[in-house]
N, C-alpha and C positions, 0 to 999 in steps of 0.2 A: 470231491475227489475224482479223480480221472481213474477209472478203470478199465480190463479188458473183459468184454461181453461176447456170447455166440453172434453178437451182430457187430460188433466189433469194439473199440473204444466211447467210452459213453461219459459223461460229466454228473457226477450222480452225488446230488445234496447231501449232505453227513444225515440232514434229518429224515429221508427217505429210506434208512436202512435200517433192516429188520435184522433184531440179533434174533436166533437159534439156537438155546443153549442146549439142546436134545439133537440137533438136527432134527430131519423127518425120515420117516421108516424107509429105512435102506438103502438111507443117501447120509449119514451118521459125519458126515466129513462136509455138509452145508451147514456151518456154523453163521454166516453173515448174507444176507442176498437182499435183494428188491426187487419190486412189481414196475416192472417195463409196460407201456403201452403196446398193443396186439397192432391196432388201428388207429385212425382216428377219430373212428366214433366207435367201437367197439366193446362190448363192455366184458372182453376177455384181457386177461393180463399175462405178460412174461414172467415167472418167477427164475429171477439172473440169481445163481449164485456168485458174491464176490470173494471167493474163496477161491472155487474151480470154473475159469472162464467158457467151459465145454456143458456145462452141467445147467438144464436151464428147462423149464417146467411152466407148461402153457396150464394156467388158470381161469375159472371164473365166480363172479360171486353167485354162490344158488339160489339168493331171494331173486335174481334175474330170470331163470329158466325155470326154478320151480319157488310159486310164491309163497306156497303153504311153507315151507321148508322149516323147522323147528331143527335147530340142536341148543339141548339142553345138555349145557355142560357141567361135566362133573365138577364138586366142589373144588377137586384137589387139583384141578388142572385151571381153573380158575386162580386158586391162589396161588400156583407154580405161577401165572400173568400177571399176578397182582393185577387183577382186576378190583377196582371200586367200584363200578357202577357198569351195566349191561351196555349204556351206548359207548364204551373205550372198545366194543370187541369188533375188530372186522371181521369178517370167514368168507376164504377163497376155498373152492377146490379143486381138486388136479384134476385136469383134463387127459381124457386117451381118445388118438383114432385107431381105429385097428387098421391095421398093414390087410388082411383081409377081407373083411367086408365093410371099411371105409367107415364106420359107426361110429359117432364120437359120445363118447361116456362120460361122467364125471363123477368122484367118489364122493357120493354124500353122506358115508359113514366115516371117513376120517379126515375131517375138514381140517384146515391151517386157522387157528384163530391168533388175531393180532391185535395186542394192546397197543393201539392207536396213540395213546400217551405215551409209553414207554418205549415202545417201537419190537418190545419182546415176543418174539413169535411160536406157537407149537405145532404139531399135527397131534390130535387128540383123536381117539376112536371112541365114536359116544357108544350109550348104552342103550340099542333101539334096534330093532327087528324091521324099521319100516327102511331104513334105507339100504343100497345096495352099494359096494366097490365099483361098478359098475352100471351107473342109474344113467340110462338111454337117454341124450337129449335130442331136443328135436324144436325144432320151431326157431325165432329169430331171437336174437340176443341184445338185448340194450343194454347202455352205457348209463351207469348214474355209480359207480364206485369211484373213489378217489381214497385210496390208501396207498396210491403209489403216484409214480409220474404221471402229468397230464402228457399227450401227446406233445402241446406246445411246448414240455420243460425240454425237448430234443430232437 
């Protein structure tokens, strides 16, 4: 389908779209979207809503920047995915720079996890004390995700 994107017009496979049946926390109205390529080696993604073409959320995966990364997801948010088995799940999280002091963060306590089979997508806030809304990244970021367009699909 031919959609409009903050980058403009884009050709975006039926099977590269993540439904949302929750939205995510405080964007209740991204019912549909997909993971855009950042770069071309990058292993940050666009999160395009295809609902509101303005609405659009720079991601990454945390096993990339933090390898230890664990979230252990609640059982109930698991079967909300119908998840069968642990390799369906992808997990992005949102990216921030501050307008401030230029700091790019990423929220490792309420990651987006996505049934990879199904294409159904949540934001889930695990139950853990070790990460932060705001967990400092720092350091270079590789590319090894594919849950959304490769660079060449555009």
């Amino acid at each position: 389908m031919r959609v409009a994107t903050a980058f403009g017009e884009v050709d975006i496979p039926d099977e590269v779209v993540l439904h949302f049946p929750a939205g995510i926390y405080g964007f209740p109205q991204l019912r549909r979207g997909c993971l855009l390529p950042y770069g071309a080696t990058s292993g940050l993604r666009w999160l395009q809503s295809l609902d509101e073409p303005s609405l659009v959320f720079l991601t990454v995966e945390p096993y990339l920047v933090f390898p230890g990364y664990e979230a252990d997801l609640p059982e109930y948010d698991a079967e909300a995915l119908e998840l069968t088995a642990p390799s369906e799940a992808a997990i992005v999280t949102l990216v921030t720079i501050s307008a401030e002091s230029e700091a790019v963060t990423t929220n490792l306590l309420a990651p987006i996890v996505i049934n990879t089979r199904t294409r159904c997508a949540r934001q889930i806030v695990l139950d853990s004390d070790c990460y932060l809304t705001r967990h400092l990244i720092g350091g270079e970021i590789k590319d090894d995700f594919h849950a959304g367009l490769s660079a060449e699909d555009w």
